[in-house]
C-alpha positions as CSV (number, residue, x, y, z in Angstrom):
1,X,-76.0,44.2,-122.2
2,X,-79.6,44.5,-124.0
3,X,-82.0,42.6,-122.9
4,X,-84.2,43.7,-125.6
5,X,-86.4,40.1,-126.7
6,X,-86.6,40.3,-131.0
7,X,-90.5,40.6,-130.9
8,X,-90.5,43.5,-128.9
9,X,-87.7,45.1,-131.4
10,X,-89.8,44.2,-134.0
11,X,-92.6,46.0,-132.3
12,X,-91.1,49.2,-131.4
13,X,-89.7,48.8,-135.1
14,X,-92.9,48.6,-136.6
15,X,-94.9,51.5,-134.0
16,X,-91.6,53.6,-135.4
17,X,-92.6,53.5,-138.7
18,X,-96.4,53.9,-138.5
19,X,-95.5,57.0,-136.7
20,X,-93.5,58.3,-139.4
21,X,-96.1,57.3,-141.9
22,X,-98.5,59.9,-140.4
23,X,-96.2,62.5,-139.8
24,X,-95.6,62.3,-143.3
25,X,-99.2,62.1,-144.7
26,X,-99.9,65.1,-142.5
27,X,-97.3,67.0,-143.6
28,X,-98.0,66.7,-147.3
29,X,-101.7,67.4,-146.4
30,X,-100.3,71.2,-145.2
31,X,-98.3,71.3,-148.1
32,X,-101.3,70.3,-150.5
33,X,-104.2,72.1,-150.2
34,X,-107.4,71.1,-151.4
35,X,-109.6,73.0,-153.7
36,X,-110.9,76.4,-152.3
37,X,-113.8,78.0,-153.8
38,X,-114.5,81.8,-154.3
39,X,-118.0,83.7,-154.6
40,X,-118.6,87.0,-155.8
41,X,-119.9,90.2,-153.9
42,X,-118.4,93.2,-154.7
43,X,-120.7,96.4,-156.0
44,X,-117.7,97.4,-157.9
45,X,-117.8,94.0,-160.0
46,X,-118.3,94.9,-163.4
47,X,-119.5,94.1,-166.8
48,X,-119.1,96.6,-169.5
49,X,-120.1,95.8,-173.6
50,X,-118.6,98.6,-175.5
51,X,-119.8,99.3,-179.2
52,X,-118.3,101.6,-181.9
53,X,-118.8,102.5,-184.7
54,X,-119.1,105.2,-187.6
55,X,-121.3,107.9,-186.3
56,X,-121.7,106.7,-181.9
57,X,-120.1,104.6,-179.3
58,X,-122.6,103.0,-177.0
59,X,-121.0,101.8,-173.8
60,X,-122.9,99.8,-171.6
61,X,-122.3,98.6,-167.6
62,X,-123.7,96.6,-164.7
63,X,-122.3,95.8,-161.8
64,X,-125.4,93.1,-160.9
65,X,-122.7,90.0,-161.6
66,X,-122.9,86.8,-159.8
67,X,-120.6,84.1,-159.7
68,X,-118.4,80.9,-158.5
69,X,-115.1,79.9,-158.4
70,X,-113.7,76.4,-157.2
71,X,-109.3,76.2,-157.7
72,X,-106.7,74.4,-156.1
73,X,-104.1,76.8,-154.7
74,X,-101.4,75.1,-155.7
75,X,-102.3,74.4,-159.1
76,X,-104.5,76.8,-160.9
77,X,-105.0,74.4,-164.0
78,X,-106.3,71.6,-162.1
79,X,-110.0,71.1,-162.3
80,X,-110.9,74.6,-162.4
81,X,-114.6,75.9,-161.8
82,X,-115.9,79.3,-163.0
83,X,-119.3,80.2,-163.2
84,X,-120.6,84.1,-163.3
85,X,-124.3,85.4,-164.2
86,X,-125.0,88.7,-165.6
87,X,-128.5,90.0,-165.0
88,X,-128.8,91.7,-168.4
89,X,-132.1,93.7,-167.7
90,X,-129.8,95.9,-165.4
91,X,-127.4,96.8,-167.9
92,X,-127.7,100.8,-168.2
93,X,-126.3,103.3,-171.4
94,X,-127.0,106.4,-170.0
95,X,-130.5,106.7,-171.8
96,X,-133.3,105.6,-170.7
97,X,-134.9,104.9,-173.8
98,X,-131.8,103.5,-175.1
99,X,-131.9,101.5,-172.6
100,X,-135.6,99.9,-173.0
101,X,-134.6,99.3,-176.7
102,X,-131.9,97.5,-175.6
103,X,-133.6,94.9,-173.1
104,X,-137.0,94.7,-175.2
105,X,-135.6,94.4,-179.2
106,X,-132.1,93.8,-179.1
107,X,-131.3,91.2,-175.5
108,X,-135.0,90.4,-175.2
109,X,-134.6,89.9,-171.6
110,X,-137.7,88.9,-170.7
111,X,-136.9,85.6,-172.8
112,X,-133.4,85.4,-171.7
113,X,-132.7,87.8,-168.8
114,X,-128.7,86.1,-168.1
115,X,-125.5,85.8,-169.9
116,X,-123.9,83.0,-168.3
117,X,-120.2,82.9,-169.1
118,X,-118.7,79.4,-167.9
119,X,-114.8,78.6,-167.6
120,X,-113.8,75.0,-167.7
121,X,-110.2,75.2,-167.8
122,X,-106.9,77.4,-168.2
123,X,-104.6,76.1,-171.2
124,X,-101.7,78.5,-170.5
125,X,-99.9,80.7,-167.5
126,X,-97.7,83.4,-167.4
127,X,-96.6,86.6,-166.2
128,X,-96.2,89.2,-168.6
129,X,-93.7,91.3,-166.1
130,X,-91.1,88.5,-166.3
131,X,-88.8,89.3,-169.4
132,X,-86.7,86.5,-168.8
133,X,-88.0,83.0,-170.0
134,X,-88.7,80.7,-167.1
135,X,-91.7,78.6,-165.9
136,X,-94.9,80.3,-164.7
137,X,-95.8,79.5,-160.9
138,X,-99.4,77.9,-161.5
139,X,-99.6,78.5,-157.7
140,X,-101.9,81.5,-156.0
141,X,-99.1,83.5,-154.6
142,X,-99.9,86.3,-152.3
143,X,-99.9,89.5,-153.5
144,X,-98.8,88.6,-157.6
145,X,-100.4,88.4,-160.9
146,X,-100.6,86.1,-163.2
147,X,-101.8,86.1,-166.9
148,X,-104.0,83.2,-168.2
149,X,-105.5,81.7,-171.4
150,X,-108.7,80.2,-170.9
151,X,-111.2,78.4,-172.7
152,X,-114.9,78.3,-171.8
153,X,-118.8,78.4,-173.1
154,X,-120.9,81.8,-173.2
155,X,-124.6,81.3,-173.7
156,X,-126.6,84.6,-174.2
157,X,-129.9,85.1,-175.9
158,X,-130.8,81.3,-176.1
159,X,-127.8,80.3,-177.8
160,X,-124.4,78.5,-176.4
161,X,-121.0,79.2,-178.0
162,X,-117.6,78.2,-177.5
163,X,-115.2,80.9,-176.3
164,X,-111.4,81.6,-175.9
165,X,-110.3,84.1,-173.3
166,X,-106.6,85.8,-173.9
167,X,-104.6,87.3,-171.1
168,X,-107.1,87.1,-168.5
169,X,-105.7,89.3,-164.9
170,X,-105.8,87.0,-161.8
171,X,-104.7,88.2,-159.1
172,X,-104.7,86.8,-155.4
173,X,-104.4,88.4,-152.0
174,X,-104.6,86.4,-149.0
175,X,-106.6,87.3,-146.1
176,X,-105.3,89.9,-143.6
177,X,-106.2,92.5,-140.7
178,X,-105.5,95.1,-143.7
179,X,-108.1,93.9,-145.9
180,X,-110.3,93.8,-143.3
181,X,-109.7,97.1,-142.2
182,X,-111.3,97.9,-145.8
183,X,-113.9,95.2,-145.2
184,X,-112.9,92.8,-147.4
185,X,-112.7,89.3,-145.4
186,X,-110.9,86.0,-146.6
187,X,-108.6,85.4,-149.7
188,X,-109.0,87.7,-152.2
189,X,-109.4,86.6,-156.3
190,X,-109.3,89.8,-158.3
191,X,-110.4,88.8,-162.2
192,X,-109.8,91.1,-164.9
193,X,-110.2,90.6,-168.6
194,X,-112.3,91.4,-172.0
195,X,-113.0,89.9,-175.4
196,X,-114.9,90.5,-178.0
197,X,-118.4,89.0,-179.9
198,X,-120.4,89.0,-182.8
199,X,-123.9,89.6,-182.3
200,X,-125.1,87.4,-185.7
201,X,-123.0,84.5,-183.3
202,X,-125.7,84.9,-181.0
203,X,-128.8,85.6,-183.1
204,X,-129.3,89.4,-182.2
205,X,-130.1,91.4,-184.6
206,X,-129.6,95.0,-185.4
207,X,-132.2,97.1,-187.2
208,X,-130.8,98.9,-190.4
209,X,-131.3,102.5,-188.8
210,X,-128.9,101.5,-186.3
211,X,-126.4,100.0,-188.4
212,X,-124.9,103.1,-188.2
213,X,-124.8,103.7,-184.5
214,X,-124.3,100.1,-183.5
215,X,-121.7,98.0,-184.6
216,X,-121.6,93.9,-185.1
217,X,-118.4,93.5,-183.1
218,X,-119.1,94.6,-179.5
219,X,-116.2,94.7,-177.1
220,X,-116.6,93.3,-173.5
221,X,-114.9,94.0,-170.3
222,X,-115.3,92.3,-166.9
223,X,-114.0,93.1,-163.9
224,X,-114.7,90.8,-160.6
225,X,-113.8,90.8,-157.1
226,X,-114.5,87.2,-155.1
227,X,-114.4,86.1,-151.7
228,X,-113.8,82.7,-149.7
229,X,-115.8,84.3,-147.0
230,X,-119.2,86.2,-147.0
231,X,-118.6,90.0,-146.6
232,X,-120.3,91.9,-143.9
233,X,-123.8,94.6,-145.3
234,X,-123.0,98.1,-145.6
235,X,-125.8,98.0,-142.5
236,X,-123.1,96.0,-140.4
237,X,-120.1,98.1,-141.8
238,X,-121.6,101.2,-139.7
């Protein structure tokens, strides 16, 4: 009734399974994505130090941030890349004068105009709105939050120290005709945290008149918007 010879079973036998070996290495590549990387562009980025103590609190902010993030989207943990520069000559305190103290004696930033924060990996993820205990997604979902702990290495005013970052807010929007209404094109990483740092850590020092006014402990905040795809100028915007 067949008249099917055994090579030629063999054959179709073995074109059969080739076929289903690609199907199957192309559907775990869509399921798999590679690493993706992120840069920053946003005015609204900022860095804010905050000092306080017993007679003033001196806040300072600049939005002049620059910076680079490589993840995988399916696993935030894996081989993670974070780079961001802050042009420290731009930070501003609402006084002028203040503010030449603060680049000439304090940050010296003609000697060392960046603070280059650098995260080289998240050791814990969560989300803090989840009272029940189950396992953290490590995935960018569209739309959520997550909470990480990362660890990483500041270097400001010529010296390099080791840093841990606590409950740091990533969240990730995926690229739609409603963020692009706004102008804001591609995937979205919004990063939101703060920590805090000892000035004697990084060799600044404060004169004794200002112990007062200044405090050792200075609070930071950063806020950061990044893009997989270059935004459009305000001049193209219009």
């Amino acid at each position: 009734m067949f008249n099917y010879k055994p090579k030629r079973q063999i054959s179709l036998l073995l074109s059969t399974l080739s076929f289903l070996s690609i199907f199957a290495v192309n559907l775990s590549a869509d399921h798999h994505q590679s690493q993706v990387i992120f840069h920053t562009y946003d005015d609204n980025d900022l860095f804010q130090f905050k000092s306080k103590a017993l007679l003033e609190t001196i806040v300072g902010t600049t939005n002049q941030i620059t910076g680079k993030i490589i993840v995988h989207p399916d696993d935030v943990t894996k081989d993670l890349q974070a780079t961001f520069e802050i042009d420290l000559a731009s930070i501003k305190t609402g006084i002028k004068m203040r503010d030449e103290h603060l680049r000439e004696q304090y940050l010296e930033t003609k000697k060392f105009p960046k603070a280059i924060l650098t995260i080289e990996k998240i050791i814990k993820v969560e989300e803090k709105e989840r009272k029940e205990e189950r396992k953290t997604s490590q995935k960018l979902e569209n739309g959520k939050s997550a909470y990480v702990d990362a660890e990483g290495l500041l270097k400001l005013h010529g010296v390099e120290k080791r840093i841990t970052l606590k409950g740091v807010k990533v969240t990730y929007l995926k690229g739609s005709k409603e963020l692009e209404a706004g102008y804001m094109f591609g995937d979205l990483l919004k990063i939101d945290g703060n920590f805090s740092l000892k000035l004697s850590d990084f060799k600044i020092k404060v004169p004794q008149f200002l112990v007062l006014k200044l405090s050792e402990e200075i609070q930071i905040e950063i806020s950061i918007l990044a893009t997989t795809v270059a935004p459009k100028k305000k001049s193209e915007k219009e």
